[in-house]
C-alpha positions in Angstrom: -5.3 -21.6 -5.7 -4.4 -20.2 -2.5 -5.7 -18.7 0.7 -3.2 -16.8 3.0 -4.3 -16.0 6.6 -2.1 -13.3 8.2 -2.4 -10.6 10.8 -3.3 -7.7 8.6 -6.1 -9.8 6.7 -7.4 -12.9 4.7 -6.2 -13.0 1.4 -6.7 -15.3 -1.2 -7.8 -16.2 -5.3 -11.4 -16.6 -5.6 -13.6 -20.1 -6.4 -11.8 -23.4 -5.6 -12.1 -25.6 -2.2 -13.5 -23.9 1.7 -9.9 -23.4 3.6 -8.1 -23.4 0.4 -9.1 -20.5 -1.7 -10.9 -17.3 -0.7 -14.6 -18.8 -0.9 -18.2 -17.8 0.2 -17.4 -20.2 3.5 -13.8 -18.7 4.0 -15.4 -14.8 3.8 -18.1 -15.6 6.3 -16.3 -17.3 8.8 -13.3 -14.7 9.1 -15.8 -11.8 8.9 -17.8 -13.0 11.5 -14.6 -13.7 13.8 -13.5 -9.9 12.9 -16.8 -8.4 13.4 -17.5 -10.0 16.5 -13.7 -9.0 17.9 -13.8 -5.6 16.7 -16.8 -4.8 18.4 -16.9 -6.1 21.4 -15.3 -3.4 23.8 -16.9 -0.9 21.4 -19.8 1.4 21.9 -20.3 1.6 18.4 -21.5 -1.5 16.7 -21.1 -0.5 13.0 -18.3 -1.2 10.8 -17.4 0.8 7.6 -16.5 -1.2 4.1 -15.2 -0.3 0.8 -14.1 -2.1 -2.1 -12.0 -1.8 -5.2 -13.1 -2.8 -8.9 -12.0 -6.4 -8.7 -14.4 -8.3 -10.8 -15.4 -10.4 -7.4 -15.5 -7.6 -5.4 -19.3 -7.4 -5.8 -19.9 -10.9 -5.0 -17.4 -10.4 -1.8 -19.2 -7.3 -0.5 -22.4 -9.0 -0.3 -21.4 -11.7 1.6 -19.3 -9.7 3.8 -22.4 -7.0 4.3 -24.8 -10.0 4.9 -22.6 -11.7 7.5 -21.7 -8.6 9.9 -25.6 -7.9 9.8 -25.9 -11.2 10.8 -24.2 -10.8 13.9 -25.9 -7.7 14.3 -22.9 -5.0 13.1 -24.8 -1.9 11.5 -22.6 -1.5 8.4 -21.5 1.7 6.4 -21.2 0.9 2.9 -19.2 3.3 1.1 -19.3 1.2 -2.0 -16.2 1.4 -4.8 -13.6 3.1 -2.7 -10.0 3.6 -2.1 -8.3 1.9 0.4 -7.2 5.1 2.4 -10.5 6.7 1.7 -11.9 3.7 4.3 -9.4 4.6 6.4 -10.4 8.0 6.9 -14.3 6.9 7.2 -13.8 4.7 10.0 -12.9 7.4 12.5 -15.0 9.6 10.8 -18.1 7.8 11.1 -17.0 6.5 14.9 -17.1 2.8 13.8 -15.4 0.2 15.8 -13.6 -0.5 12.6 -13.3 -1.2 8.7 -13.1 -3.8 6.1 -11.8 -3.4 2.9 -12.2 -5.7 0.4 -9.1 -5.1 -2.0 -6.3 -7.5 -2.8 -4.1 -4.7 -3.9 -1.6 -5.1 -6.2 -2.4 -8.9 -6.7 -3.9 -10.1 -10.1 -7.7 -10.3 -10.7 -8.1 -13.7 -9.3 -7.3 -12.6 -5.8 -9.3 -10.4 -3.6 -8.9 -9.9 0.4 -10.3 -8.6 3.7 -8.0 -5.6 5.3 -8.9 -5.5 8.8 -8.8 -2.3 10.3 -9.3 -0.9 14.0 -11.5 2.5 15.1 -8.9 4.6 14.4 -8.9 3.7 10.4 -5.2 1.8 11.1 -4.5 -1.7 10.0 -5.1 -3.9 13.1 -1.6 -5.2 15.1 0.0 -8.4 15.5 -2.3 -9.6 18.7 -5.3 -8.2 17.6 -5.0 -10.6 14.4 -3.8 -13.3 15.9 -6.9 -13.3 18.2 -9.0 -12.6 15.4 -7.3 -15.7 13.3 -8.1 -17.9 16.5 -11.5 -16.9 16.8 -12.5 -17.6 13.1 -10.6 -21.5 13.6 -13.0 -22.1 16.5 -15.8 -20.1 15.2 -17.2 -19.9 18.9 -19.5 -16.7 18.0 -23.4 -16.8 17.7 -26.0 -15.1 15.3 -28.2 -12.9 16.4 -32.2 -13.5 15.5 -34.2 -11.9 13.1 -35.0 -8.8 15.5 -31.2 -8.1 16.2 -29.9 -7.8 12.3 -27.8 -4.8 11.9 -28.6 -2.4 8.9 -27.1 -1.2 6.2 -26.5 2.5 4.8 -25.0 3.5 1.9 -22.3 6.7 1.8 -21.1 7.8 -1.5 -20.3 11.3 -0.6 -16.2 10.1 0.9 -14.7 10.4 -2.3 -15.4 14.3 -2.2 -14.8 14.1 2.0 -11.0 12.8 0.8 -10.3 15.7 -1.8 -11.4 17.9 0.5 -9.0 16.5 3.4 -6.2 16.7 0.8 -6.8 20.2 -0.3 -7.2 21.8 3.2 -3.3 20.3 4.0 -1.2 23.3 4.8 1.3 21.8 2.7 -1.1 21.2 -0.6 -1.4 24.5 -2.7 -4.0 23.6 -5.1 -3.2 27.5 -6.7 0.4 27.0 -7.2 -0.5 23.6 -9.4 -3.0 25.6 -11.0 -0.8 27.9 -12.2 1.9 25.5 -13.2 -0.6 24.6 -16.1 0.2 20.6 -15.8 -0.3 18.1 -18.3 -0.8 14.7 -16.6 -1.6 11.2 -17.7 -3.3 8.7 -15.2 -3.1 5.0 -15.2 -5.5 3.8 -13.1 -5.7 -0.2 -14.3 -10.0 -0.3 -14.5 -9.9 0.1 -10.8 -11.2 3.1 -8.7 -8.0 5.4 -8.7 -10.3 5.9 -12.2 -12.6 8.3 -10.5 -10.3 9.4 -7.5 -7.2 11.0 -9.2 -9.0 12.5 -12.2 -11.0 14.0 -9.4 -8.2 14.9 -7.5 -6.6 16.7 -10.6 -9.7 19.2 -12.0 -9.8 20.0 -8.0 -6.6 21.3 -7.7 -7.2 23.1 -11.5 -5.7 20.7 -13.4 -7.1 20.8 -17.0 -5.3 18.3 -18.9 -5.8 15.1 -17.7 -5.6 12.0 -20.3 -7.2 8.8 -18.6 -5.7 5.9 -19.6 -7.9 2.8 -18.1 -9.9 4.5 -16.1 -13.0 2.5 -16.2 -13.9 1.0 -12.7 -14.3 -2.2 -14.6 -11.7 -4.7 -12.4 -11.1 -6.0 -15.8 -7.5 -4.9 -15.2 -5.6 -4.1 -18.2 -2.1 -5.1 -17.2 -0.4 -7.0 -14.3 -1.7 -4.0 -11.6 1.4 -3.9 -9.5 2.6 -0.3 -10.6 6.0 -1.3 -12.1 8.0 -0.3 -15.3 7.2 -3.4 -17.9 3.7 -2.9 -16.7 3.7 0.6 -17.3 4.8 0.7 -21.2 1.3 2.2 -22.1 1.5 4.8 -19.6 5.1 6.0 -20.8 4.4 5.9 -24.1 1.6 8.1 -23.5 3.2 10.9 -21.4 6.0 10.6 -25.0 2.9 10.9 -26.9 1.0 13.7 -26.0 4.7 15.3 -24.4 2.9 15.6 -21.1 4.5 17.0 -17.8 4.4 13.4 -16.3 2.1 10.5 -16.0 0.8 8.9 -12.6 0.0 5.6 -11.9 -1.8 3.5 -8.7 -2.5 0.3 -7.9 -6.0 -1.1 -7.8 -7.1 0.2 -4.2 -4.9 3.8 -4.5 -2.4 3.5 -1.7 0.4 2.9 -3.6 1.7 5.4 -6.0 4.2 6.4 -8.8 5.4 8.8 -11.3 6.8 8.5 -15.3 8.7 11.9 -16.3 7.9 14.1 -18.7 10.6 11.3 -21.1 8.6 8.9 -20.2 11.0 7.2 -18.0 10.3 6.3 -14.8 10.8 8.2 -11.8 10.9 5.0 -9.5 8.6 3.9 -7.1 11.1 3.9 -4.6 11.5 8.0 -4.8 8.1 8.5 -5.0 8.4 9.0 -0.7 12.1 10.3 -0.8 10.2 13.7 -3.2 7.3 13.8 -0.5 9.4 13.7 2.3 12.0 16.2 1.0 9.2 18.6 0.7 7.4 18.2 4.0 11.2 18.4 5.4 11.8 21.7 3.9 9.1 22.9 5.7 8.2 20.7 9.1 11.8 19.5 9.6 11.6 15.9 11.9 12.4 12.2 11.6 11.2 10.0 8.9 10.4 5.7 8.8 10.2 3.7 5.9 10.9 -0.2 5.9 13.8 -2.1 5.5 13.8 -2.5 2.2 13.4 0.4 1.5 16.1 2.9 -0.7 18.5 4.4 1.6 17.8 7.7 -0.1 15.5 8.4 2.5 18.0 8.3 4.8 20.5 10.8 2.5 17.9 13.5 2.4 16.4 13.1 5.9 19.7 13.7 7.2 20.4 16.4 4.9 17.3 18.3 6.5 18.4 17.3 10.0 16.9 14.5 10.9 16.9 10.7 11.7 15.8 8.2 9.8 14.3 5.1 11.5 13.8 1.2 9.3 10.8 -0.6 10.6 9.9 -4.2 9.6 7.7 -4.5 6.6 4.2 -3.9 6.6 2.3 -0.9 7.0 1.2 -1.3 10.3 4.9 -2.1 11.6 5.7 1.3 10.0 2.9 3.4 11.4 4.1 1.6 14.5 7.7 3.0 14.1 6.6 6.8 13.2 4.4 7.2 16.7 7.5 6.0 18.6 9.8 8.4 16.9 7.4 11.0 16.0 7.9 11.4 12.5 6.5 13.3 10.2 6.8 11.2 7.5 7.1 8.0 6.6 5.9 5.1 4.5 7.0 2.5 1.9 9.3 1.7 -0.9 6.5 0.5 -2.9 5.1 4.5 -3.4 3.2 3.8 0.2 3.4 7.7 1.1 2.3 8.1 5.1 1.8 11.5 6.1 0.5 11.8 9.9 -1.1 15.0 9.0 -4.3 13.3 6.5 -3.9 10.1 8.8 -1.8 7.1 9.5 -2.0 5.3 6.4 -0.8 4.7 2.8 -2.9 7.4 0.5 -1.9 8.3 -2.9 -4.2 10.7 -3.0 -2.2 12.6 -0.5 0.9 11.6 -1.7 -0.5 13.6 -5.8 -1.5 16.3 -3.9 1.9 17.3 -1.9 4.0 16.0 -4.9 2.4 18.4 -7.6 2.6 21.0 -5.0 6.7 20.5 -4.8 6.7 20.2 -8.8 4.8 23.6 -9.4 6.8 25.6 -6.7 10.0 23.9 -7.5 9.7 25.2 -11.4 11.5 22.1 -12.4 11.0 19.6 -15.1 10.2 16.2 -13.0 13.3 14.5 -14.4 15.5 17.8 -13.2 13.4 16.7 -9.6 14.6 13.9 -9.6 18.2 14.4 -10.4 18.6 16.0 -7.0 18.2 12.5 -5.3 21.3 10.2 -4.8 21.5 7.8 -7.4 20.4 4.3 -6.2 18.8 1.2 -7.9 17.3 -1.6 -6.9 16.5 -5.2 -7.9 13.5 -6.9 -6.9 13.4 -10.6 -7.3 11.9 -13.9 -5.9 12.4 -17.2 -5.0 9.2 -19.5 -4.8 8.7 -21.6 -2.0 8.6 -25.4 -1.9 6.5 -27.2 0.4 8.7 -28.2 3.7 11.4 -25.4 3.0 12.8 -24.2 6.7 12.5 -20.6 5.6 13.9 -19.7 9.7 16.5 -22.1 9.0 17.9 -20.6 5.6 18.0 -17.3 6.9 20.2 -18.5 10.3 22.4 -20.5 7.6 22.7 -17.0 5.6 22.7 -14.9 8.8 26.2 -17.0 9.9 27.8 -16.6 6.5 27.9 -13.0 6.6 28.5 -12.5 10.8 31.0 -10.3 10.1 28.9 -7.7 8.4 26.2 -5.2 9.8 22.9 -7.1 9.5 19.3 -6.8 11.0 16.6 -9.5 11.8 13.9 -7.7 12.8 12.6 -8.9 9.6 13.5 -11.9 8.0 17.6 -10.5 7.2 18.9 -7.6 6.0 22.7 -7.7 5.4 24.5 -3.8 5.0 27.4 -3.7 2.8 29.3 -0.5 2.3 27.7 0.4 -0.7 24.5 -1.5 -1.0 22.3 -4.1 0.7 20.4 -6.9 -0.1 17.3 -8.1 2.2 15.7 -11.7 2.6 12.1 -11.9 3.8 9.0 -14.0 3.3 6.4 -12.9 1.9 3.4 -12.1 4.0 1.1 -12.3 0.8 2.5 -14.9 -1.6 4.1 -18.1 -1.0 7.5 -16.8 -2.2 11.1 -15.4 -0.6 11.0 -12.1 -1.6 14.9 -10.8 -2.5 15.6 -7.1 -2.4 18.9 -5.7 -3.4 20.2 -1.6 -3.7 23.5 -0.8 -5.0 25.0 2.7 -6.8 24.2 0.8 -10.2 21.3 -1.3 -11.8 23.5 -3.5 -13.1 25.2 -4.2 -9.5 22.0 -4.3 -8.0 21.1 -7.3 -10.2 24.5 -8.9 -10.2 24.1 -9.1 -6.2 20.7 -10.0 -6.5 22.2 -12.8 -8.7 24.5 -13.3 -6.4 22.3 -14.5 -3.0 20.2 -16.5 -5.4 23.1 -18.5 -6.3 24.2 -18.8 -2.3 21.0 -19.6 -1.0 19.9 -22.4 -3.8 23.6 -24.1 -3.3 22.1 -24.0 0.5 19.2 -25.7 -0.9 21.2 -28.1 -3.2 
């Protein structure tokens, strides 16, 4: 059982021990501390929720509702939602900021608290470490019985999102019309079950298969949108020889594609697509984290611009784009950030300018993607034990490859010629997190391989 307090939010698995696990005690105290910081330089004393299907997050919501009414926070309930959906009530509504309860890609046991200021963005680094102290000394008050804050319920956002999609400049919901799609959609029983299929007949798409679509949080496979938990999907798209299939997490900020083979196009190109299209036409820089595929940076330049890394995390990247201006940017995961809906991961978005590119491109999805340099990546882990010097491992790697072009900025990313490999902590699981992109799968692995062995003989 774990709880896992960090900048961005409280995340944790659900029953166990108070400070240990995500419980009733835990929810309260760190709401209270956020609601309490959040509003106090505000003029608006309401706060705007949301929540995926997650079979707690019923049971969360209520205490969360109860608790900022209890310090006197009017609160927006917008009920099952999408993470980005929140994001674009929160400004929308002219709250002093959002919570949404949503543990992402993490199994069912989990659930969380995103934190998010008034302009719908993922607080930053001080604000959650003030918010962190202030739910350790819990000095905040409740207010009596005359001073509750309300509660109002707004269902209408998942229309209010659609419509934000379709009115981009960049979205053509005729052209995907006419392209007569076929699409499957894997939602995993979480609320990407309502949204896309939504999304789809509104942009005159007629052919939509729904695989796990039921808001039931009773998820049907590990929910992180990768390839051996996408075997269903695949085999559908095969099946019923659709144009592709899509896939999101549980809270619709992360997003990917299967071809019409029903192979996957790879999360990690899911943003190079998008931002090859919005290129085409608003030519600028782009951002996307460190380890992310360097074929953002290929086609970025091959449209005349620069491509900036940022540390990982969505709010270091959103950081990143306002500095450089970009006009694109986001995540390796299929986080797709286009300033233009708002500064933040939204599939939603991300369907909407990617089926665009499809239907005016007139190719097959896997002719798409065989424009794109050829990378692959290997994504592995090393689990933490208790008393490991994580600082200390990466100095010890850091002076064994000197002599190569590196970056700290985040945890350590070392630059070969031809591929890269990146070392960081987790931020949401007690785990190193090994990243490694080379010209073949087979030498992504075999370096991945490769700093495991190195860094457990530093162990040894």
């Amino acid at each position: 059982m774990t709880l896992i307090k960090s900048i961005s939010g409280i995340r944790g698995t659900i029953g166990g021990k108070p400070g240990e696990c995500l419980t009733p005690i835990d929810i309260v105290k760190f709401t209270a501390a956020f609601g309490k910081y959040i509003t106090a330089n505000s003029a608006h004393k309401k706060i705007v929720i949301g929540r995926d299907a997650r079979l707690s997050g019923e049971m969360v919501s209520h205490i969360v509702i109860g608790t900022l009414q209890s310090i006197g926070v009017d609160v927006i309930d917008l009920g099952l939602s999408t993470t980005p959906t929140v994001e674009l009530a929160v400004p929308e509504e002219q709250a002093a900021g959002g919570i949404i309860l949503t543990a992402s890609h993490n199994p069912a046991e989990w659930n969380a608290l995103k934190l998010l200021n008034e302009k719908g963005e993922f607080i930053n680094d001080k604000e959650g470490k003030e918010v962190l102290a202030l739910a350790e000394e819990m000095d905040f008050d409740f207010v009596d019985v005359h001073a509750l804050g309300k509660l109002s319920t707004d269902n209408s956002y998942q229309e209010k999102h659609i419509e934000k999609v379709l009115a981009l400049p960049l979205v053509d919901k005729a052209a995907v019309a006419k392209a007569n799609f076929s699409v499957v959609v894997d939602a995993v029983n979480s609320t990407g079950g309502t949204f896309v299929p939504a999304l789809l007949r509104a942009m005159g798409v007629t052919t939509i298969y729904e695989l796990y679509s039921e808001p039931t949080g009773r998820f049907a496979h590990n929910p992180e949108p990768l390839a051996e938990n996408l075997k269903d999907l695949s085999n559908l798209v095969r099946e019923k020889k659709a144009t592709l299939g899509i896939a999101v997490d549980p809270d619709v900020d992360r997003l990917c594609f299967v071809m019409e083979n029903g192979e996957m196009f790879g999360e990690e190109y899911t943003l190079v697509a998008v931002a090859d299209y919005i290129l085409q036409h608003t030519p600028g820089n782009t951002v996307s984290n460190l380890s992310s595929t360097r074929a953002l940076k290929d086609v970025t330049e091959r449209h005349g611009g620069q491509y900036f890394a940022a540390a990982v995390g969505e709010v270091n990247v959103v950081t990143k784009m306002k500095e450089v201006d970009a006009v694109i940017g986001g995540e390796g995961n299929g986080g797709v950030i286009y300033p233009a809906t708002h500064y933040g991961r939204d599939a939603l978005a991300g369907i909407g300018i990617f089926l665009t590119y499809l239907a005016k491109s007139g190719k097959k999805i896997s002719e798409l993607r065989a424009t794109y340099p050829a990378y692959y990546m290997s994504k592995k882990k090393i689990t933490l034990t208790p008393g490991l010097d994580i600082d200390q491992l990466l100095q010890v790697m850091e002076e064994k490859y000197t002599a190569v072009p590196h970056s700290t900025i985040d945890g350590l990313k070392i630059d070969f010629e031809n591929e890269w490999v990146h070392l960081r902590k987790s931020n949401t699981e007690p785990i190193i997190r090994v990243y490694t992109e080379a010209q073949t799968q087979t030498g992504a692995d075999a370096l991945a391989d490769r700093i495991i062995a190195e860094i457990e003989a530093v162990l040894s």
